[in-house]
C-alpha positions in Angstrom: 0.0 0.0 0.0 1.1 3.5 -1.0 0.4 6.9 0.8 0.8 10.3 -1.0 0.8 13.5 1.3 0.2 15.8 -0.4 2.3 18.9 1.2 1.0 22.3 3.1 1.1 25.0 1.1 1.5 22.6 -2.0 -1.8 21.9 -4.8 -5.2 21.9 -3.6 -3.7 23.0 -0.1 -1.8 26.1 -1.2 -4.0 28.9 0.7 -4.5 31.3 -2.3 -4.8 29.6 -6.2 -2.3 31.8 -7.7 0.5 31.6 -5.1 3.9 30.6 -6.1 6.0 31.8 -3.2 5.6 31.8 0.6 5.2 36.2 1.7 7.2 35.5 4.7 10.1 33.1 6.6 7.6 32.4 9.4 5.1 30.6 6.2 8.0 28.6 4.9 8.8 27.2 8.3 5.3 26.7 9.3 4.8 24.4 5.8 7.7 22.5 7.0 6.4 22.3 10.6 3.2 20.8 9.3 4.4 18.6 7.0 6.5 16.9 9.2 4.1 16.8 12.0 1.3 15.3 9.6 3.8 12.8 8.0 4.5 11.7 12.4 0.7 11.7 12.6 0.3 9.0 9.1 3.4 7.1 10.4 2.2 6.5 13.8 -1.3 5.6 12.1 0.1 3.3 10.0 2.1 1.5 12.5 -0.9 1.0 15.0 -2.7 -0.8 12.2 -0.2 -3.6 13.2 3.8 -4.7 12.4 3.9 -3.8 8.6 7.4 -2.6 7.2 7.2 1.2 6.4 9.3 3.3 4.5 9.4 7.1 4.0 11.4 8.9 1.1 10.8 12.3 -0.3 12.5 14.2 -2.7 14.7 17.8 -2.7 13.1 19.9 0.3 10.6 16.8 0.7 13.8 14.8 1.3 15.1 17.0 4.0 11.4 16.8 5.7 11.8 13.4 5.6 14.7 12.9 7.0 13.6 15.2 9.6 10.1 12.9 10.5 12.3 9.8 10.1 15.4 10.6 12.9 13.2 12.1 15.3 10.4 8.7 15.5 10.9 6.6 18.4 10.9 3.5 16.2 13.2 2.9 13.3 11.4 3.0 9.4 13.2 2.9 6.1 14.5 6.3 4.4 15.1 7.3 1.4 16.1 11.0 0.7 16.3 12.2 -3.1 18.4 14.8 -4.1 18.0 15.8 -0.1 19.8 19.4 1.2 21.2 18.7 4.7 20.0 22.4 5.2 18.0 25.1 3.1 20.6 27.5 4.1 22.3 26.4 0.9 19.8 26.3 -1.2 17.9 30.0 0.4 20.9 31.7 0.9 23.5 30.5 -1.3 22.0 28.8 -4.3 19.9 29.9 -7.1 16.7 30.6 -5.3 18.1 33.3 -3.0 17.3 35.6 -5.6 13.6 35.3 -4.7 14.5 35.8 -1.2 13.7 39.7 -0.6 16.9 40.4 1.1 15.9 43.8 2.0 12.5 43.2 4.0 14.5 40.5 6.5 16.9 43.5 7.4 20.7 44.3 8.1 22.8 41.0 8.2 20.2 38.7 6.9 22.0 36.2 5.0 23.7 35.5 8.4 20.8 35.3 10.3 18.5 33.2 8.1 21.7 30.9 7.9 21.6 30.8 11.9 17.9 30.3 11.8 17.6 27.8 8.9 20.2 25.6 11.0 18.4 25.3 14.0 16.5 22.8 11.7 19.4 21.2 10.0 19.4 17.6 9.3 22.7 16.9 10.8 21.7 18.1 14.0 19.0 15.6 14.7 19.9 12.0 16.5 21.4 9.1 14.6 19.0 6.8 12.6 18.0 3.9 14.6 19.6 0.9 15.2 17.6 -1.0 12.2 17.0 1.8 10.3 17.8 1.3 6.6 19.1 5.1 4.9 19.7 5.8 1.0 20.3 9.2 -0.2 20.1 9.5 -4.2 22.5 12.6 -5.0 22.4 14.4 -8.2 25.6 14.7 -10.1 24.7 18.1 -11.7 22.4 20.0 -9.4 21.6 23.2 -9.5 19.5 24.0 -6.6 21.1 21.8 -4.0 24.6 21.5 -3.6 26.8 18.4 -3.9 28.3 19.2 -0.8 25.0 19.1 1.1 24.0 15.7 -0.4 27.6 14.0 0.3 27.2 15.7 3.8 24.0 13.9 4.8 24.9 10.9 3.5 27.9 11.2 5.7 26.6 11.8 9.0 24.8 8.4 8.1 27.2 6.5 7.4 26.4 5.7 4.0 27.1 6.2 0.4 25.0 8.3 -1.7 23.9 6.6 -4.6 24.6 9.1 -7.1 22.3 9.7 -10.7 23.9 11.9 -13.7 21.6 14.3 -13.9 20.3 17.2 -12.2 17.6 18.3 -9.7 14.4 18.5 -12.6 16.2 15.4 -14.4 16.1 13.2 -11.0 12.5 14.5 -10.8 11.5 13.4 -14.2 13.1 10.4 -15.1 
């Protein structure tokens, strides 16, 4: 059996029909907080319908959500994290989508401070997977929006190998 969450903020659940991009930090952190708390909700649904193996994967920011609902569940599930950022500092700050950020409304120093803030939620900071908890991440060779480094780093603090794909971010999507 397969479950699809379908995101906040994401399809039929984005709060306005025509909106692209979050208005403010606080939005973008709130979708994450409620993904991951609904995905803690399904999992722990799923496993009180009796000892069935579950799995959890998720792909680019959905990766890093997952990763986040996976390492902080009291029981160990399977993982696997797609072209997964260990961070969105990389990809909000220093990648390609920090030009929709609007620099000048989040005030003097910002770069620095959304870095501070986007790591108080960084995958590498959360507790080691489980013992019996299976890990892949699937790394992107030519990414644009995350970085190579933030892949190879999250596979690290694993202790695995990413299993790498020659392609890039749309490319892993797609095919």
């Amino acid at each position: 059996e397969l479950w699809m969450l379908e995101g906040a903020w994401f399809g039929a659940r984005r709060v306005a029909a025509d909106m692209i991009h979050l208005p403010t930090v606080a939005d973008f952190f709130a979708m994450g907080l409620a993904n991951v708390s609904e995905a803690r909700a399904a999992l722990a649904a799923l496993r009180a319908l009796g000892d069935v193996p579950v799995g959890l994967a998720g792909y680019s920011m959905g990766g890093h959500l997952a990763s986040q609902v996976a390492l902080t569940l009291p029981w160990p599930i399977g993982l696997a994290a797609l072209a997964p950022s260990h961070s969105a500092a990389p990809v909000f700050v220093d990648g390609p989508l920090s030009r929709h950020v609007v620099w000048a409304a989040l005030g003097a120093d910002a770069k620095e401070k959304l870095t501070q803030v986007f790591e108080r939620v960084n995958a590498n900071a959360l507790p080691d997977p489980l013992p019996g908890m299976k890990t892949v991440v699937v790394a992107t060779r030519r990414d644009g929006i995350v970085p190579r480094h933030s892949m190879e780093a999250l596979a690290a603090r694993w202790g695995v190998d990413p299993r790498w794909v020659d392609t890039g971010h749309v490319g892993a999507f797609v095919f």
